[in-house]
C-alpha positions as CSV (number, residue, x, y, z in Angstrom):
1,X,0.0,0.0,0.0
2,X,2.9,2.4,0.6
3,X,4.2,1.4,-2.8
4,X,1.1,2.5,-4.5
5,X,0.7,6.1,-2.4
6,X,4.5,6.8,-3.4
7,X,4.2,5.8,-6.8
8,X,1.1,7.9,-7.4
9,X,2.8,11.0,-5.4
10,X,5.7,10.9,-7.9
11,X,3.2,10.8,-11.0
12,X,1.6,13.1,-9.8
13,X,3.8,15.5,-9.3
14,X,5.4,14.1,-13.0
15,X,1.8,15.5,-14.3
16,X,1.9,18.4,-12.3
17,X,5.6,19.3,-13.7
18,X,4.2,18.0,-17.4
19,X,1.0,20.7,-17.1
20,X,3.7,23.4,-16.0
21,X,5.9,23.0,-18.9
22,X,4.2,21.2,-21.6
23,X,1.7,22.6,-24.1
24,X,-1.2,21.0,-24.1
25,X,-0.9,19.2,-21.0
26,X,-3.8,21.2,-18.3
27,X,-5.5,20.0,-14.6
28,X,-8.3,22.1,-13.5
29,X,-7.5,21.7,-9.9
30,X,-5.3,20.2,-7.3
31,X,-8.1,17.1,-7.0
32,X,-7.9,16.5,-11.1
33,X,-4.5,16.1,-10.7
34,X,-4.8,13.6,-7.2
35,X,-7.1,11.4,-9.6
36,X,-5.2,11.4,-13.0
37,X,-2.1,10.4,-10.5
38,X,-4.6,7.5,-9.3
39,X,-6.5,6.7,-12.7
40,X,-2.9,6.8,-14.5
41,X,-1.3,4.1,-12.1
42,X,-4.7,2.1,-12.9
43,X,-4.2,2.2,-16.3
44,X,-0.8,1.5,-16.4
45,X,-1.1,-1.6,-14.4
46,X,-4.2,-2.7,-16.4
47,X,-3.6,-1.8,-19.9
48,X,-0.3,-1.1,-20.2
49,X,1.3,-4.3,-20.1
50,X,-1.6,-5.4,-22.9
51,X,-0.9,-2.4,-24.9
52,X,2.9,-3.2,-24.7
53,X,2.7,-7.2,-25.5
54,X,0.3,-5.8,-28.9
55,X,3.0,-3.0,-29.7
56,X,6.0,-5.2,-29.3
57,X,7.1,-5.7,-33.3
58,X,6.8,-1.5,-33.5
59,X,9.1,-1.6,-30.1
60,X,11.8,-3.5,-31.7
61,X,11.7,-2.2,-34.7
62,X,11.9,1.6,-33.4
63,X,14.7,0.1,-30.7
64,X,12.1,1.0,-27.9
65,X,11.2,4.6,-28.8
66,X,7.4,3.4,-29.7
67,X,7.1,2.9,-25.8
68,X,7.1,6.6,-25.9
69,X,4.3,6.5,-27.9
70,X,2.3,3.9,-25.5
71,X,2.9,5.6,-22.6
72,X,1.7,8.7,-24.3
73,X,-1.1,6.7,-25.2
74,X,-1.8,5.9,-21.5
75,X,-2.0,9.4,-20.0
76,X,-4.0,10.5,-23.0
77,X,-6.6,7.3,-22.2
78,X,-6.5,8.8,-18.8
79,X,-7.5,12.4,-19.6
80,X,-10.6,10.4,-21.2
81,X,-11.6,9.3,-18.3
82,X,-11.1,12.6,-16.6
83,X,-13.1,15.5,-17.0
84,X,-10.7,17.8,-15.0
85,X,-7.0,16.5,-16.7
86,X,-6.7,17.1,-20.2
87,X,-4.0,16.3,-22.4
88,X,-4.0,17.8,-26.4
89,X,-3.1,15.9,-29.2
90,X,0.0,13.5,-29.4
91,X,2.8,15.5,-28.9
92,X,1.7,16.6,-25.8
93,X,1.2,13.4,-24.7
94,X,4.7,12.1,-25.8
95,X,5.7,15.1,-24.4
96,X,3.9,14.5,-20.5
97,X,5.2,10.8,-20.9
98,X,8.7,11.8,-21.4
99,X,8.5,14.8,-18.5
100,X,6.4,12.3,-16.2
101,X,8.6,9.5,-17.0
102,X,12.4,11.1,-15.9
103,X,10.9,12.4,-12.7
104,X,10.0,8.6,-11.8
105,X,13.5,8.0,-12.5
106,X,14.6,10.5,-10.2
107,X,12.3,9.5,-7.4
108,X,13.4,6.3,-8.0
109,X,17.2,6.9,-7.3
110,X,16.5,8.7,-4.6
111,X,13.7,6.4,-3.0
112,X,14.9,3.4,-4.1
113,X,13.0,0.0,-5.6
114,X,11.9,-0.9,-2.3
115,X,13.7,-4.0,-2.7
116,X,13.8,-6.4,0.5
117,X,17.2,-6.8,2.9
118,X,18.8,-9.8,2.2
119,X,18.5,-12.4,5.4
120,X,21.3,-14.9,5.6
């Protein structure tokens, strides 16, 4: 359960960076935003790994840049389902995927993968 609350603090504060500096990428309010964060990790746990399987010849064949386009794919499904989150056209979705996608990285240098201790 911690997990899931960190992971949705980081994309949401991905989306929130991605709506500062990306055009095209807009929340209405702070509570859009909480429930694109939570819809987003939904859909990326649910459809995502569907999505990916179906995309995989594109994948290898654009050495993994088409995942760009998937993920973009998955924040734009998300602003369907969210009245208050909306993201315009592709671009901005590629755009918020890239922006959304290096600050997980960076959270996840600094917090860490959670991984267990080792017991010998």
């Amino acid at each position: 359960m911690i997990r899931f609350i960190t992971q949705a603090l980081v994309t949401m504060a991905g989306l929130w960076l991605s709506a500062k500096v990306v055009p095209g990428v807009d929340f209405t309010n702070n509570g859009s935003l909480i429930a694109a964060a939570i819809i987003l990790g939904v859909v990326n746990a649910v459809v995502r790994p569907i999505m990916v399987v179906l995309t995989l010849p594109f994948t290898v064949l654009t050495f993994g840049l088409f995942l760009l386009v998937v993920n973009a794919a998955m924040i734009g499904l998300t602003s369907l389902f969210l009245d208050g989150f909306a993201v315009h056209g592709l671009w901005a979705g590629i755009g918020a995927a890239i922006v959304t996608g290096v600050v997980s990285w960076i959270a996840g240098a600094f917090i860490g993968g959670g991984e267990e201790p080792r017991r010998d």
